[in-house]
mmCIF file of the N, C-alpha and C atoms, coordinates in Angstrom:
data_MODEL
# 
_entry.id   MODEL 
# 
loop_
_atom_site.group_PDB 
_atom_site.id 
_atom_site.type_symbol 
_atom_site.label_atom_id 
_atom_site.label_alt_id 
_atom_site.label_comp_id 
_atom_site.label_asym_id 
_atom_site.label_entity_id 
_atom_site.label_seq_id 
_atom_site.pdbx_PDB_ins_code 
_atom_site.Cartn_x 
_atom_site.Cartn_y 
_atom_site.Cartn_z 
_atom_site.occupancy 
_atom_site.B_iso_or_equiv 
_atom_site.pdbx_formal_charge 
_atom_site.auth_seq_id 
_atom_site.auth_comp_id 
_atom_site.auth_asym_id 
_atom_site.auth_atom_id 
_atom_site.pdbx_PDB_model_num 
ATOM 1   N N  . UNK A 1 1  ? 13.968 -6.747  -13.790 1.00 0.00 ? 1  UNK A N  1 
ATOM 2   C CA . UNK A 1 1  ? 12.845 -6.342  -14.615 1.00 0.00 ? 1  UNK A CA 1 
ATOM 3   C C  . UNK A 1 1  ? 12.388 -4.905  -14.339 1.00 0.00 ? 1  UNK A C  1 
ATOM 4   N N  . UNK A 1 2  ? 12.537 -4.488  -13.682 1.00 0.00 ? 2  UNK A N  1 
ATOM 5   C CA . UNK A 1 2  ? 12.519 -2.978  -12.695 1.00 0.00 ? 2  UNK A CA 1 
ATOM 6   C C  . UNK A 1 2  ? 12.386 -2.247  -13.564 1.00 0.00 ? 2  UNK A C  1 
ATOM 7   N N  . UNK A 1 3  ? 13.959 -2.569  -13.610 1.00 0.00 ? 3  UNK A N  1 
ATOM 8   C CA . UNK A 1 3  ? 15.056 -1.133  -14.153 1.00 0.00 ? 3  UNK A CA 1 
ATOM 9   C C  . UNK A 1 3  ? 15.094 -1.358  -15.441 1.00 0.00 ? 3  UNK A C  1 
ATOM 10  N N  . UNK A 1 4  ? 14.380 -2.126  -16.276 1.00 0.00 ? 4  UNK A N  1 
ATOM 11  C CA . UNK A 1 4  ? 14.201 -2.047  -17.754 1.00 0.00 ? 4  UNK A CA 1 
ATOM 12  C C  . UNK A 1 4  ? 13.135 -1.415  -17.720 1.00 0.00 ? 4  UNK A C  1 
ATOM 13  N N  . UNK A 1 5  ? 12.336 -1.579  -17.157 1.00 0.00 ? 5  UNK A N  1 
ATOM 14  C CA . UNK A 1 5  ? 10.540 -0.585  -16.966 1.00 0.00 ? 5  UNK A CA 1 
ATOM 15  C C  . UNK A 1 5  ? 11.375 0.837   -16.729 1.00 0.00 ? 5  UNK A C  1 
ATOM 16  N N  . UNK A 1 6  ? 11.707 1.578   -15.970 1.00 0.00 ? 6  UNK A N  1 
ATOM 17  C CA . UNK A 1 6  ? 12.385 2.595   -15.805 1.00 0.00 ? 6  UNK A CA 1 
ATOM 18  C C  . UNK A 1 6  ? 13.097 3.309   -16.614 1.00 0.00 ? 6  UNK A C  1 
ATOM 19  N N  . UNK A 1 7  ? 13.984 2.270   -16.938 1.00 0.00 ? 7  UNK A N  1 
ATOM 20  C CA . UNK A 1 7  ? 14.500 3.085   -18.176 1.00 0.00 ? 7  UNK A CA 1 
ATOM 21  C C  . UNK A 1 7  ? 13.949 2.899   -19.440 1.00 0.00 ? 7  UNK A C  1 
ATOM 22  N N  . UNK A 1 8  ? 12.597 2.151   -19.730 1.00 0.00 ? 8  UNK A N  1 
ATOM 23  C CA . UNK A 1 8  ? 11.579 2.637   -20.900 1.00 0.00 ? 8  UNK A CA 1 
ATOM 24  C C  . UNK A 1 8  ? 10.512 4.006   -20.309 1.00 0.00 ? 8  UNK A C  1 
ATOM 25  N N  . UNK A 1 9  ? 10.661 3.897   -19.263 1.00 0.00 ? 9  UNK A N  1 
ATOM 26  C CA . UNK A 1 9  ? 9.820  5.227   -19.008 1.00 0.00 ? 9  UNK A CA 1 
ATOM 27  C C  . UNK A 1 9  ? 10.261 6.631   -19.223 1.00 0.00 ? 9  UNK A C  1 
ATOM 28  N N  . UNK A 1 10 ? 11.489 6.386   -18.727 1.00 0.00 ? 10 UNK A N  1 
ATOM 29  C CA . UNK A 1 10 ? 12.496 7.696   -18.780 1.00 0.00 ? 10 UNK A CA 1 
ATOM 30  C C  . UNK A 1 10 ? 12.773 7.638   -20.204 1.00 0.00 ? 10 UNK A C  1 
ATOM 31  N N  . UNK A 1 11 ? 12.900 6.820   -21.139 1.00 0.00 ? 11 UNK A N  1 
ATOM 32  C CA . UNK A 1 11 ? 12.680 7.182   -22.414 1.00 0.00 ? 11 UNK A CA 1 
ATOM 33  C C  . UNK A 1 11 ? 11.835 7.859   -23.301 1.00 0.00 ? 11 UNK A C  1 
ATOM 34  N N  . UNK A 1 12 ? 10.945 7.486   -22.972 1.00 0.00 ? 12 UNK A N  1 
ATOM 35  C CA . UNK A 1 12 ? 9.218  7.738   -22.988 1.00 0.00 ? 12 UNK A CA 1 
ATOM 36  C C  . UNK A 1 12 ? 9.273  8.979   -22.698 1.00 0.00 ? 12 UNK A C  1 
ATOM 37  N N  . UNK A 1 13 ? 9.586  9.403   -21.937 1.00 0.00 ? 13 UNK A N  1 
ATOM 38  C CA . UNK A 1 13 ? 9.115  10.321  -21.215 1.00 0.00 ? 13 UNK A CA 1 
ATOM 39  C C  . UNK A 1 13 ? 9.991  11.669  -21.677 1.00 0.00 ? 13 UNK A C  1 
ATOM 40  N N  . UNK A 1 14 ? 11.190 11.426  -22.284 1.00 0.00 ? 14 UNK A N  1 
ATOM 41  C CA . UNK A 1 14 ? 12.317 12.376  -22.940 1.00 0.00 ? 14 UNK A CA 1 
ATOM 42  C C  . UNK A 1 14 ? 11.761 12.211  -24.459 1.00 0.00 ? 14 UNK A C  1 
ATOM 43  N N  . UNK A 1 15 ? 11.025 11.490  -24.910 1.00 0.00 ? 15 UNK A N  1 
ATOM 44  C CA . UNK A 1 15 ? 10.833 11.571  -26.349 1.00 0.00 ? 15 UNK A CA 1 
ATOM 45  C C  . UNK A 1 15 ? 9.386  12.284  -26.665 1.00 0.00 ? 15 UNK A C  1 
ATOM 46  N N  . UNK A 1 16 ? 8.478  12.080  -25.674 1.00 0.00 ? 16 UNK A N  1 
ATOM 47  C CA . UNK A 1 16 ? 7.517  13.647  -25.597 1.00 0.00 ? 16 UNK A CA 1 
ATOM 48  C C  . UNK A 1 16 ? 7.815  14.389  -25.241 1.00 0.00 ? 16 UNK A C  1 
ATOM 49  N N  . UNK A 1 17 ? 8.705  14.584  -24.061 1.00 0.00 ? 17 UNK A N  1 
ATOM 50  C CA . UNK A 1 17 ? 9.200  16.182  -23.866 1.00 0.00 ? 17 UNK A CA 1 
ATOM 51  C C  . UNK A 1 17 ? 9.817  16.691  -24.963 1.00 0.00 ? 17 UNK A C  1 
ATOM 52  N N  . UNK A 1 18 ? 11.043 15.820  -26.164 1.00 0.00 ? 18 UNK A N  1 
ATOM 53  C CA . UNK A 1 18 ? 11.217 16.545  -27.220 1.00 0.00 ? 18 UNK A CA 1 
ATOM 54  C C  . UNK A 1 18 ? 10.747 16.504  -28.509 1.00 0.00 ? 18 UNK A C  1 
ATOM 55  N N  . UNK A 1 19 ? 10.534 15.952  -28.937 1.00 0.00 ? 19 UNK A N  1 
ATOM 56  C CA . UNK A 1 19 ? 9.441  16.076  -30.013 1.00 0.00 ? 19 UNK A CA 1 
ATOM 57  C C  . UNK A 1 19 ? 7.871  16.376  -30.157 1.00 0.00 ? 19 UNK A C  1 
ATOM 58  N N  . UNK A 1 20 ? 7.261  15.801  -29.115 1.00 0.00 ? 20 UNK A N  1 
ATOM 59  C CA . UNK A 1 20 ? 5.773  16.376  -28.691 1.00 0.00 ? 20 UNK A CA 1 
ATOM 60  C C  . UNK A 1 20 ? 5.846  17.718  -28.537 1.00 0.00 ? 20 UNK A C  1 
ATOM 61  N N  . UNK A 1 21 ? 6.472  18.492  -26.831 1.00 0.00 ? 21 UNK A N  1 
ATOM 62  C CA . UNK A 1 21 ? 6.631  19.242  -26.532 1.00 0.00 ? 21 UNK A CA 1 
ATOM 63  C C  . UNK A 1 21 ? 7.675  20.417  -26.705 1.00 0.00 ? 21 UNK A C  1 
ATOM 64  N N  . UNK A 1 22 ? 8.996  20.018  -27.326 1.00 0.00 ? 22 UNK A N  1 
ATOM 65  C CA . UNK A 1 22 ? 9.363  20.599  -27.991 1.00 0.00 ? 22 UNK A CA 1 
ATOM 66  C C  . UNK A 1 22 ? 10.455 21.334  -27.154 1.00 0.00 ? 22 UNK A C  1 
ATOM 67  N N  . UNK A 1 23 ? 10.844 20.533  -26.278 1.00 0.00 ? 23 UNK A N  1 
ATOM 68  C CA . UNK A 1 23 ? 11.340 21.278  -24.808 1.00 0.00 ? 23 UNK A CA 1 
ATOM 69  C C  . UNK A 1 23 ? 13.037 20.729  -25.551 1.00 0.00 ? 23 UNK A C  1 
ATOM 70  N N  . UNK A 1 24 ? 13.702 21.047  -24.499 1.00 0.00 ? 24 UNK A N  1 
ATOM 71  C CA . UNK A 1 24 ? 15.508 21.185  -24.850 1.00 0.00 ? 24 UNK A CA 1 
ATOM 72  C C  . UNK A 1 24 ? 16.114 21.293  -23.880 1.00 0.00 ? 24 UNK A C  1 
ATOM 73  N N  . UNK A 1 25 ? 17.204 21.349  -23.618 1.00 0.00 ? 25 UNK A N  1 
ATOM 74  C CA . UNK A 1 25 ? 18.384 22.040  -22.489 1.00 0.00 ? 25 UNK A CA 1 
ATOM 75  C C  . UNK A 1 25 ? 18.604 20.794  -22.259 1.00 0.00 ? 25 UNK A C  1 
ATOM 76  N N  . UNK A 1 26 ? 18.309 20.859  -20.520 1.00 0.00 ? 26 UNK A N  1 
ATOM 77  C CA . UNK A 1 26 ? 18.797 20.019  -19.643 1.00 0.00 ? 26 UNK A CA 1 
ATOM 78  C C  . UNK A 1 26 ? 17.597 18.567  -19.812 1.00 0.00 ? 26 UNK A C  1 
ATOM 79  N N  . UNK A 1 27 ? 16.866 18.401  -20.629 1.00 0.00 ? 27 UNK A N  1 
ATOM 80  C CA . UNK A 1 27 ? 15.514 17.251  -20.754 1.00 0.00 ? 27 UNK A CA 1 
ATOM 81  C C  . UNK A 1 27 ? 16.712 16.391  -20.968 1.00 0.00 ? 27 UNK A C  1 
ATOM 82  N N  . UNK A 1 28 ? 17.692 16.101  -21.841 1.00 0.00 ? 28 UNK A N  1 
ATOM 83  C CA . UNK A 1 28 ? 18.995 14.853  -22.238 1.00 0.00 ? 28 UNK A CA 1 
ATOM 84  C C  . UNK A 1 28 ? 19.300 14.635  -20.986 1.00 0.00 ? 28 UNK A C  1 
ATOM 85  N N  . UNK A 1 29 ? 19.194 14.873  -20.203 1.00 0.00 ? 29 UNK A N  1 
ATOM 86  C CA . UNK A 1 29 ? 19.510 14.348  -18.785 1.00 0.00 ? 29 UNK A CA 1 
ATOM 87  C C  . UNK A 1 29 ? 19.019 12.960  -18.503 1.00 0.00 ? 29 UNK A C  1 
ATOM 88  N N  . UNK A 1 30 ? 17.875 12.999  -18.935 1.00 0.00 ? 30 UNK A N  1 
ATOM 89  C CA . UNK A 1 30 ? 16.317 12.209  -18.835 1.00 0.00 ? 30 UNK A CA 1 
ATOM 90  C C  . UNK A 1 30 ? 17.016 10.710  -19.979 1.00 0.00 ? 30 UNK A C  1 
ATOM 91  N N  . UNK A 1 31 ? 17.444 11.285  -21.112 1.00 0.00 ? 31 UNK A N  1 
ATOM 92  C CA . UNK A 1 31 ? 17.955 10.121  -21.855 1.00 0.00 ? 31 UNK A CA 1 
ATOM 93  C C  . UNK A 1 31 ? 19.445 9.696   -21.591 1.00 0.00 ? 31 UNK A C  1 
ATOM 94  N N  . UNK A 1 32 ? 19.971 10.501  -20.885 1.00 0.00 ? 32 UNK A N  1 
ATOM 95  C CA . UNK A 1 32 ? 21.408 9.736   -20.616 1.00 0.00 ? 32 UNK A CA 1 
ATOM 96  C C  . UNK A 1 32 ? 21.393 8.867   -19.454 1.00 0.00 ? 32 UNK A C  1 
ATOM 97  N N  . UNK A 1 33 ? 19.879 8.992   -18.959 1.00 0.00 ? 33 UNK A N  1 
ATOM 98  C CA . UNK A 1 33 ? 19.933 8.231   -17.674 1.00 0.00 ? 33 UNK A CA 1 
ATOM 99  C C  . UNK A 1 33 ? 18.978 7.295   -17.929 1.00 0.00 ? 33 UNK A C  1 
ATOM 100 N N  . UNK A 1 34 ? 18.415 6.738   -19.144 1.00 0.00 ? 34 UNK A N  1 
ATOM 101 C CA . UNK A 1 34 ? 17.816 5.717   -19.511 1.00 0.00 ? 34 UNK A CA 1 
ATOM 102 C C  . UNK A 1 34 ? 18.765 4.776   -20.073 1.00 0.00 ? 34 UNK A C  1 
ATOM 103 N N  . UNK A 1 35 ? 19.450 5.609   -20.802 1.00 0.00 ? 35 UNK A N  1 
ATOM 104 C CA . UNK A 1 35 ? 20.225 4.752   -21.631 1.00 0.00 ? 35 UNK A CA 1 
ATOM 105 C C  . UNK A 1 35 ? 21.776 4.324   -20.424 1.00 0.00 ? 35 UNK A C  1 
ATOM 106 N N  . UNK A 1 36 ? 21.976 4.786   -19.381 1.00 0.00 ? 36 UNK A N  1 
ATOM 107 C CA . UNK A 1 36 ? 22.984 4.245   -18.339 1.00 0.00 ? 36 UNK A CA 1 
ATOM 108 C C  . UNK A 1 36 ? 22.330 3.264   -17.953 1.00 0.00 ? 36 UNK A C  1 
ATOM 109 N N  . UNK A 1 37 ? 20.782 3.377   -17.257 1.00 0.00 ? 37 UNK A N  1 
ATOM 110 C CA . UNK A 1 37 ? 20.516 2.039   -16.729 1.00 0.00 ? 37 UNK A CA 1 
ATOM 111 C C  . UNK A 1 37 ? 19.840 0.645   -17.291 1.00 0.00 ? 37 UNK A C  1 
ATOM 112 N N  . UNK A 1 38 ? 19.585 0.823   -18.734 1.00 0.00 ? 38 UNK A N  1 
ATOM 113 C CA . UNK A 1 38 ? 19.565 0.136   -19.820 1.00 0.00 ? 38 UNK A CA 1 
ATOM 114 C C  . UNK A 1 38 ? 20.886 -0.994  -20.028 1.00 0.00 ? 38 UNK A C  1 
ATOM 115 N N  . UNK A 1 39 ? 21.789 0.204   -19.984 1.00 0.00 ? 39 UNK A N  1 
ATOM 116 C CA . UNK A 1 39 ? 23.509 -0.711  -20.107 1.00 0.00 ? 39 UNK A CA 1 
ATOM 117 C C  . UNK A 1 39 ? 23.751 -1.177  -19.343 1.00 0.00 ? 39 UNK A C  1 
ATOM 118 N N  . UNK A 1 40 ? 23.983 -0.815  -17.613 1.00 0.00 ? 40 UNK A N  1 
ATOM 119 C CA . UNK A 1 40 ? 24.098 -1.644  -16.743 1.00 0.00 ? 40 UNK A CA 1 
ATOM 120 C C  . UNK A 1 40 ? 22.844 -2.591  -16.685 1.00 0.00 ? 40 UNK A C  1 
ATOM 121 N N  . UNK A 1 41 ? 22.219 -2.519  -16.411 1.00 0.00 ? 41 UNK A N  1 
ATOM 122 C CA . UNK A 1 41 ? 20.687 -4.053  -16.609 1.00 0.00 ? 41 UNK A CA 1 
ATOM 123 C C  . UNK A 1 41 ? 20.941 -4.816  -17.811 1.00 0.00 ? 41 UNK A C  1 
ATOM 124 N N  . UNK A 1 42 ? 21.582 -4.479  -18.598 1.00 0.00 ? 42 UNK A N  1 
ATOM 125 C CA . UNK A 1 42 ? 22.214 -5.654  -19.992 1.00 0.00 ? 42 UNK A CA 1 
ATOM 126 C C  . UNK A 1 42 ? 23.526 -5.964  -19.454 1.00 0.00 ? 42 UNK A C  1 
ATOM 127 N N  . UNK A 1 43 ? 24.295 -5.279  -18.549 1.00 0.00 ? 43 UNK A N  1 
ATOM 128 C CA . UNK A 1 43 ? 25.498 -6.156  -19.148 1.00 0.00 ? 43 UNK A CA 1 
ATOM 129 C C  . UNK A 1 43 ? 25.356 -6.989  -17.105 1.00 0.00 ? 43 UNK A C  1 
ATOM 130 N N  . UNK A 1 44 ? 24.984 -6.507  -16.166 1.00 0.00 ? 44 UNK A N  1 
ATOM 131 C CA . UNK A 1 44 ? 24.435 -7.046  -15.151 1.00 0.00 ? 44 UNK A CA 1 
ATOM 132 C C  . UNK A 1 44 ? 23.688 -8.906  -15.773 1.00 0.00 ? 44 UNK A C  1 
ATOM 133 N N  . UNK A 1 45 ? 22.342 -8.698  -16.386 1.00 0.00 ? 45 UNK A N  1 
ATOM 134 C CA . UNK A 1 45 ? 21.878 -9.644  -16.812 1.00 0.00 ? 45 UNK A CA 1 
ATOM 135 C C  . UNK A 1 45 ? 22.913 -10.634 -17.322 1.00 0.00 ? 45 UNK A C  1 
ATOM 136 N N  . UNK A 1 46 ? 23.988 -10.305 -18.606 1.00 0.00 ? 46 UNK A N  1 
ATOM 137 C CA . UNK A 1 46 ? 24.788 -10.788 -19.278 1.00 0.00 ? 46 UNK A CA 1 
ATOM 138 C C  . UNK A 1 46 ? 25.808 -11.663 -18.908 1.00 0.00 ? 46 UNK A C  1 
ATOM 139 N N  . UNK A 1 47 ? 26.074 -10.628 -17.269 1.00 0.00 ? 47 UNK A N  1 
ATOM 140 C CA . UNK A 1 47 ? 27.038 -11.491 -16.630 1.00 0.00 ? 47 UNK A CA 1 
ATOM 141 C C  . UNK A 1 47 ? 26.767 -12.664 -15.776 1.00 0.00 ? 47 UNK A C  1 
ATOM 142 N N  . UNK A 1 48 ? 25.577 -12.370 -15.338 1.00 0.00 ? 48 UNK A N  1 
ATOM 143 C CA . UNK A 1 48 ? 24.886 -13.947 -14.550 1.00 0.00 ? 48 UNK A CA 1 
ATOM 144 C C  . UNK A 1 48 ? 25.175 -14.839 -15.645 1.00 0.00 ? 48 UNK A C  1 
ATOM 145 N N  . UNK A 1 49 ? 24.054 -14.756 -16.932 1.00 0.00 ? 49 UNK A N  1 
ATOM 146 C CA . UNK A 1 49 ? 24.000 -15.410 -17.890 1.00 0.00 ? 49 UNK A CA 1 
ATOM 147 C C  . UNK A 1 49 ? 25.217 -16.766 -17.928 1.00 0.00 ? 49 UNK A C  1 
ATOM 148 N N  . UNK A 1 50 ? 27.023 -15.621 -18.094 1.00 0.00 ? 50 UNK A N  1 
ATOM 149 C CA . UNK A 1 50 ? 27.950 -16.480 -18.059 1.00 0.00 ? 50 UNK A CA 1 
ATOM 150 C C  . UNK A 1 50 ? 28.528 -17.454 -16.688 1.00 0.00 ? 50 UNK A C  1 
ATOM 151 N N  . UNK A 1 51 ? 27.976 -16.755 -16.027 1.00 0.00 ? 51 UNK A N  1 
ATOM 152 C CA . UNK A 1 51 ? 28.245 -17.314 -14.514 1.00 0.00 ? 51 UNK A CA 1 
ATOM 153 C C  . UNK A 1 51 ? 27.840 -18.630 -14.367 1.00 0.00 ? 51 UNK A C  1 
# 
């Protein structure tokens, strides 16, 4: 449950820096690393699931 909070924050948190604030470059950092631990915490979850 953590690391789904986390990686809604780090989402959050890359989608005011670019559209609110208007910022660029290196901020995708911020969303490639929400959306990594998003995927692992789904497919982690997924695999108990079948277990």
């Amino acid at each position: 449950m953590p690391i789904w909070i986390l990686s809604s924050v780090l989402f959050l948190i890359w989608l005011v820096c670019k559209f609110l604030l208007g910022k660029g470059g290196f901020i995708h950092i911020l969303l490639l690393c929400a959306l990594s631990l998003a995927l692992v915490q789904w497919v982690a979850e997924r695999r108990t699931k079948q277990g």
